[in-house]
LOFIKOL-502818 format. One line per field, with one value per atom (N, C-alpha, C): residue number from 0; residue in one letter; chain; x, y, z. Coordinates in steps of 0.02 Angstrom, whole numbers, plus 50000, padded with zeros to 5 digits. Layout:
N
i	NUM ... $
aa	A ... $
ch	A ... $
X	X ... $
Y	Y ... $
Z	Z ... $
END
This chain:
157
i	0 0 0 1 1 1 2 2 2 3 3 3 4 4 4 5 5 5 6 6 6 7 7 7 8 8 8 9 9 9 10 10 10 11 11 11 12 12 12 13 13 13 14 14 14 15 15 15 16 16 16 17 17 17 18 18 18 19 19 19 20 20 20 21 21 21 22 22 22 23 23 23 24 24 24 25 25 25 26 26 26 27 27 27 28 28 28 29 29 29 30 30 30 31 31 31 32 32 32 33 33 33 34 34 34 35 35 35 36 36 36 37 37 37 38 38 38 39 39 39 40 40 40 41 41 41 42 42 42 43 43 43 44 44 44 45 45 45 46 46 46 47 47 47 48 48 48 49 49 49 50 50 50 51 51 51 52 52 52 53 53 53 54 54 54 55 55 55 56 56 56 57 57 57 58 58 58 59 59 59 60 60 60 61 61 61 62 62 62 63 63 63 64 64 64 65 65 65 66 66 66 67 67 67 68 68 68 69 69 69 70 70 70 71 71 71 72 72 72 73 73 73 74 74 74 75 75 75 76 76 76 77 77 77 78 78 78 79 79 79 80 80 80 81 81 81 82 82 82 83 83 83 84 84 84 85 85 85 86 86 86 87 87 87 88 88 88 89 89 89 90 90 90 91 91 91 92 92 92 93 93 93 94 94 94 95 95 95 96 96 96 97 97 97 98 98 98 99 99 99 100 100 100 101 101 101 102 102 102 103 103 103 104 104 104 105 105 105 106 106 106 107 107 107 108 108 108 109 109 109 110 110 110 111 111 111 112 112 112 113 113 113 114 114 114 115 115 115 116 116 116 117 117 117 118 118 118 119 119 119 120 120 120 121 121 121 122 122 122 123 123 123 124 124 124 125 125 125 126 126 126 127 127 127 128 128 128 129 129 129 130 130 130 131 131 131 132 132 132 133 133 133 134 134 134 135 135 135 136 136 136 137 137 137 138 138 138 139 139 139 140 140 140 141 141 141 142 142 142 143 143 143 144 144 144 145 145 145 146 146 146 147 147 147 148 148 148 149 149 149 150 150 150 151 151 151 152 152 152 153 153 153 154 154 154 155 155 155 156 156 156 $
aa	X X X X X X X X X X X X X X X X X X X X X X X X X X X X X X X X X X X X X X X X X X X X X X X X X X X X X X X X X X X X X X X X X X X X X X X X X X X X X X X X X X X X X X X X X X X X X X X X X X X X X X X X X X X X X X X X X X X X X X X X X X X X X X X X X X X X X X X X X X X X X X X X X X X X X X X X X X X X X X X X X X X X X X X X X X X X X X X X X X X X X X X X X X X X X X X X X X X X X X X X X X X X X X X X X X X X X X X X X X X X X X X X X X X X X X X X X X X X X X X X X X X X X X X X X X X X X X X X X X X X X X X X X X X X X X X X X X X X X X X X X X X X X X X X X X X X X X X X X X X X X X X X X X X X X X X X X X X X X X X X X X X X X X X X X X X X X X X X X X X X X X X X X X X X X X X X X X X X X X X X X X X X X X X X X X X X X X X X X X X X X X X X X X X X X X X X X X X X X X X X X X X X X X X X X X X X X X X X X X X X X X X X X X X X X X X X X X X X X X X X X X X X X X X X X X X X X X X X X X X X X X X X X X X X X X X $
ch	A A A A A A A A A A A A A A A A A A A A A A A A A A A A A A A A A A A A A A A A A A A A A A A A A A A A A A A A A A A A A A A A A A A A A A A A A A A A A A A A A A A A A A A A A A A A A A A A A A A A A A A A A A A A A A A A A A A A A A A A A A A A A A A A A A A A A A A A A A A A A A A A A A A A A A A A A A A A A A A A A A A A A A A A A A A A A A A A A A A A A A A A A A A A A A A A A A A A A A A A A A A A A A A A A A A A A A A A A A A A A A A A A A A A A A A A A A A A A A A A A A A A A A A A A A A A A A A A A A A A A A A A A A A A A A A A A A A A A A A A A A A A A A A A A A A A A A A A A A A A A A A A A A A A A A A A A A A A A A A A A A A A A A A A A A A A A A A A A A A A A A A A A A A A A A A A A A A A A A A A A A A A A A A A A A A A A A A A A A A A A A A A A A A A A A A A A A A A A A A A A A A A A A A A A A A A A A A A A A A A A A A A A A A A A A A A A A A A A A A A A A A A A A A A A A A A A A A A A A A A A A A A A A A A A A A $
X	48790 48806 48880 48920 48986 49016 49046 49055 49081 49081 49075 49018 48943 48900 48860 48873 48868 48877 48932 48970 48940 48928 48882 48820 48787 48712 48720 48763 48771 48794 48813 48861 48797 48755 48694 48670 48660 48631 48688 48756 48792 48827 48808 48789 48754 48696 48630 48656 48676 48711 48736 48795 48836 48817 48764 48751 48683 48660 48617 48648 48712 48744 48788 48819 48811 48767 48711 48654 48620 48632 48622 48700 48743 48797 48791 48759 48748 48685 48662 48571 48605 48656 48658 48689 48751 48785 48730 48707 48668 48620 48584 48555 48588 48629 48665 48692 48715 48744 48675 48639 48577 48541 48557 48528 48582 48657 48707 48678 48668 48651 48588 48519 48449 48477 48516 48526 48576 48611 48653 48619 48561 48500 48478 48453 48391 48440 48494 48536 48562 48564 48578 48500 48442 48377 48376 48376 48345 48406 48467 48546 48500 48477 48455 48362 48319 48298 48306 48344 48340 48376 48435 48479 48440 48370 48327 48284 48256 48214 48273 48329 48377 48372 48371 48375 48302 48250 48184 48159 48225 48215 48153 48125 48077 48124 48095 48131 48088 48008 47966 48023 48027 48043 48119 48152 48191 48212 48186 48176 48153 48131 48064 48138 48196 48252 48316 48298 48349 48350 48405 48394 48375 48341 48313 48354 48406 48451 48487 48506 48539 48498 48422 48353 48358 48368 48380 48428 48491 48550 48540 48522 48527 48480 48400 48370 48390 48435 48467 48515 48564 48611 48581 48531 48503 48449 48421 48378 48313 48283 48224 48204 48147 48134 48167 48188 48215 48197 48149 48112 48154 48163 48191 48275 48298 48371 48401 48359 48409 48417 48354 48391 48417 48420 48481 48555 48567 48626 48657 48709 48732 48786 48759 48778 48785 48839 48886 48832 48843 48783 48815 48788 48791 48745 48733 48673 48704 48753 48789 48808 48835 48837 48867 48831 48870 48928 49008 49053 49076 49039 49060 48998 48980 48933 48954 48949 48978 48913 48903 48860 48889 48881 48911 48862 48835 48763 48720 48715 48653 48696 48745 48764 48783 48779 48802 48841 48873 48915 48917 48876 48861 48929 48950 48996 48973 48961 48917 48981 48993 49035 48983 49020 49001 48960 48914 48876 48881 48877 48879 48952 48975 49050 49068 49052 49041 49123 49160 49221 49244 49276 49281 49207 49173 49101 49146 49095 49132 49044 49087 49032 49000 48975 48947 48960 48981 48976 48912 48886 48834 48840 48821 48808 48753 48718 48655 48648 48595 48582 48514 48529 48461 48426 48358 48288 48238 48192 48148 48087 48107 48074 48106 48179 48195 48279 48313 48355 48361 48396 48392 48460 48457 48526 48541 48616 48626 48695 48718 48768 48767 48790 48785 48830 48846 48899 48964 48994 49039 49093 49141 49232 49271 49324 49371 49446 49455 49510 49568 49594 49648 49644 49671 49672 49614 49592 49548 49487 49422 49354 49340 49293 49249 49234 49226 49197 49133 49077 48983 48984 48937 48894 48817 48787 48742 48756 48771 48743 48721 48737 48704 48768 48748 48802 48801 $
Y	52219 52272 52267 52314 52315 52305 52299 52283 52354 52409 52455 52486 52478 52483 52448 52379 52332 52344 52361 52390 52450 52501 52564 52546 52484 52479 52444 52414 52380 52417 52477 52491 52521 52556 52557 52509 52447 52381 52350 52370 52327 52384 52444 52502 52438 52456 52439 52363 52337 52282 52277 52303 52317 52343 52397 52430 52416 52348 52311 52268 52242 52206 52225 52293 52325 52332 52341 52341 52277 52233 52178 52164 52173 52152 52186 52261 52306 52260 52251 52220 52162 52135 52049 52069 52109 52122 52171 52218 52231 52198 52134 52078 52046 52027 51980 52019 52075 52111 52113 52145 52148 52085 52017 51957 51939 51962 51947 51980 52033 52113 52057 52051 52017 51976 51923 51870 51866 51916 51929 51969 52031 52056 51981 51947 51906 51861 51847 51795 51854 51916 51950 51970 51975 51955 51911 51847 51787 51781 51817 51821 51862 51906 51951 51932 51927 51878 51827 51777 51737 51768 51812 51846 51871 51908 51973 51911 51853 51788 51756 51761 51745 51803 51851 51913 51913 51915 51904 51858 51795 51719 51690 51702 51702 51613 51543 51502 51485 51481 51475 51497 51584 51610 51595 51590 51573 51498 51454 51373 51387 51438 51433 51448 51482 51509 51435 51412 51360 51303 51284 51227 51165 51121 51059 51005 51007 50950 50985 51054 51086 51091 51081 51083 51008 50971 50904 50880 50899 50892 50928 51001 50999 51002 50969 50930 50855 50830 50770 50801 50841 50838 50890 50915 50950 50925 50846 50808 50843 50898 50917 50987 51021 51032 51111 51101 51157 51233 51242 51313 51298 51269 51273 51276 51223 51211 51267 51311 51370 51421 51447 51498 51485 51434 51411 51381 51390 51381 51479 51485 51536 51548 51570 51593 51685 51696 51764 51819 51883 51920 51978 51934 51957 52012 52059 52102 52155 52165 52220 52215 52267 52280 52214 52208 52150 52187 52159 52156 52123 52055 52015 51984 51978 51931 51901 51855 51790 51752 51754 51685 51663 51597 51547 51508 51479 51463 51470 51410 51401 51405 51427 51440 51508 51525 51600 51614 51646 51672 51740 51750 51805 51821 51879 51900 51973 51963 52002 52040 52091 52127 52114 52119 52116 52182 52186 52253 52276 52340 52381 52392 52377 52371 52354 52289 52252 52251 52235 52209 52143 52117 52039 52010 52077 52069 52009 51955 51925 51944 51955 51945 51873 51851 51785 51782 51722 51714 51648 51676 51616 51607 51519 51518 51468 51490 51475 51449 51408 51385 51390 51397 51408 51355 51361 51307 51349 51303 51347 51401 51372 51422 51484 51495 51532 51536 51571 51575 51533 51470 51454 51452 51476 51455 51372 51366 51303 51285 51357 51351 51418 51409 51496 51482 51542 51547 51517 51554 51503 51555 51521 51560 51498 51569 51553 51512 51466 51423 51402 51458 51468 51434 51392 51347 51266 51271 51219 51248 51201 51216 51272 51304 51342 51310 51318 51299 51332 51292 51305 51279 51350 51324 51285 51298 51239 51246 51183 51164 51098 51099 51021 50999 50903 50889 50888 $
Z	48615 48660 48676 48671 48690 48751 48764 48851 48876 48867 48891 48929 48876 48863 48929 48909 48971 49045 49029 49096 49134 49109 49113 49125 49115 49115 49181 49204 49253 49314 49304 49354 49428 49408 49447 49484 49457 49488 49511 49513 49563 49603 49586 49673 49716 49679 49731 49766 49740 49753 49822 49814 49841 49917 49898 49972 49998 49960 49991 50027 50026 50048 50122 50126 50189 50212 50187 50226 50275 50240 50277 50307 50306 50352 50403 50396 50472 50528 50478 50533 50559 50515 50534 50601 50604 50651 50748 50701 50743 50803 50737 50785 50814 50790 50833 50904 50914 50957 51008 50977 51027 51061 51024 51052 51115 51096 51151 51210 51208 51268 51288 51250 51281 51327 51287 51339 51407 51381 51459 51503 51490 51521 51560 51525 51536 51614 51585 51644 51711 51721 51760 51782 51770 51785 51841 51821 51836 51903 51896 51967 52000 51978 52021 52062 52048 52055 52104 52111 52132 52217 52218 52244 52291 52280 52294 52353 52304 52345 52410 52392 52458 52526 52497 52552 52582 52563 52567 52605 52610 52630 52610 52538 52494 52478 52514 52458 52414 52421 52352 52290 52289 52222 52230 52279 52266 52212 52231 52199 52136 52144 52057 51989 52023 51971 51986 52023 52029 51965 51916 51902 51925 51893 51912 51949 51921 51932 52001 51988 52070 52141 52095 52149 52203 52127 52192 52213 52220 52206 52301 52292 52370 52397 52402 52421 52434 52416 52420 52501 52476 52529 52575 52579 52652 52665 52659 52663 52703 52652 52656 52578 52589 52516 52524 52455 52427 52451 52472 52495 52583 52592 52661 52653 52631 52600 52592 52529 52514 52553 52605 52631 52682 52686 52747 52734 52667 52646 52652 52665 52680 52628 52559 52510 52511 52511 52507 52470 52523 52489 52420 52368 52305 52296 52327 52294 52259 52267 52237 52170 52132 52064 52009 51974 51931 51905 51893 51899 51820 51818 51742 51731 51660 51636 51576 51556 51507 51499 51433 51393 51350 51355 51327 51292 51224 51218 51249 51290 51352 51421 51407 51477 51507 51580 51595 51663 51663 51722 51741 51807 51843 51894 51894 51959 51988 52056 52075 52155 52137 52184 52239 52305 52369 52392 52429 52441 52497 52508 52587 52600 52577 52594 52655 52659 52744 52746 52788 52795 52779 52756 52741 52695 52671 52617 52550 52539 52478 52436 52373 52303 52320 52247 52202 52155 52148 52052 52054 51993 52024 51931 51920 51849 51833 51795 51752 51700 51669 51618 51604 51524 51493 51488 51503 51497 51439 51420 51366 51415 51479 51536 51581 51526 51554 51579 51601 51629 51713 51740 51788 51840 51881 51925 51915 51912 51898 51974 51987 52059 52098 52150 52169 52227 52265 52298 52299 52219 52193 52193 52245 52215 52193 52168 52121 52172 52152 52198 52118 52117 52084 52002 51977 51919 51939 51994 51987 51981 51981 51967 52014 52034 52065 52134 52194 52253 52261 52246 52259 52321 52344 52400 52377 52317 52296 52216 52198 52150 52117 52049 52044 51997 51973 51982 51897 $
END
């Protein structure tokens, strides 16, 4: 067969090729985009959530979104259990519109504009980590103190 010949017999099957190959570069991209969106859904959930159990002074559900380690962390320093601890920590009322969301593997960062438009109203940034149970608060009532870490009103260590 001549390589013209060749060439012509081929040129069909490396179409198909070809735009089997966009084809899967669209889905790859697609999924992946849509697993980013799930999981930043899923961590603005579990802010909200936990946010909704603060206003409620719900600390059962509140505790149930807390990480483990932040659970005892301020059960340690408000030497009694967590369902009491948290709604008596006076964490900034975040109920208002999320503002920023960031995932980072297993990690996430909520910023939650201030609501009612109280006067001197501060947001939350609250940030989370993933468990195989879920999305959990890992700090909350956290500002920004320039180029150093974050200042939490709870978290863990």
């Amino acid at each position: 067969m001549s390589r013209r010949r060749l060439s012509r017999a081929l040129t069909p099957v490396l179409r198909l090729a070809k735009a089997l190959l966009v084809v899967a570069v669209l889905l790859v991209g697609a999924v992946g985009c849509g697993a980013v969106h799930g999981r930043e859904d899923a961590a603005i959930a579990a802010t909200r959530e936990f946010r909704l159990a603060l206003a409620r002074h719900d600390g059962a559900a509140a505790c149930a979104v807390v990480a483990p380690e932040t659970r005892r962390e301020l059960e340690q320093l408000a030497h009694e259990a967590c369902v009491r601890a948290v709604v008596a920590e006076e964490i900034p009322d975040g109920r208002g519109v999320v503002r920023r969301v960031d995932v980072y593997g297993d990690q996430a960062v909520v910023e939650l504009a201030a609501s009612g438009g109280k006067p001197g109203a501060q947001g939350d940034t609250i940030f989370l980590a993933e468990f195989p149970s879920g999305w959990k608060v890992a700090a909350a009532g956290c500002t920004q103190r320039g180029e150093r870490p974050y200042d939490c009103i709870i978290k863990g260590t």
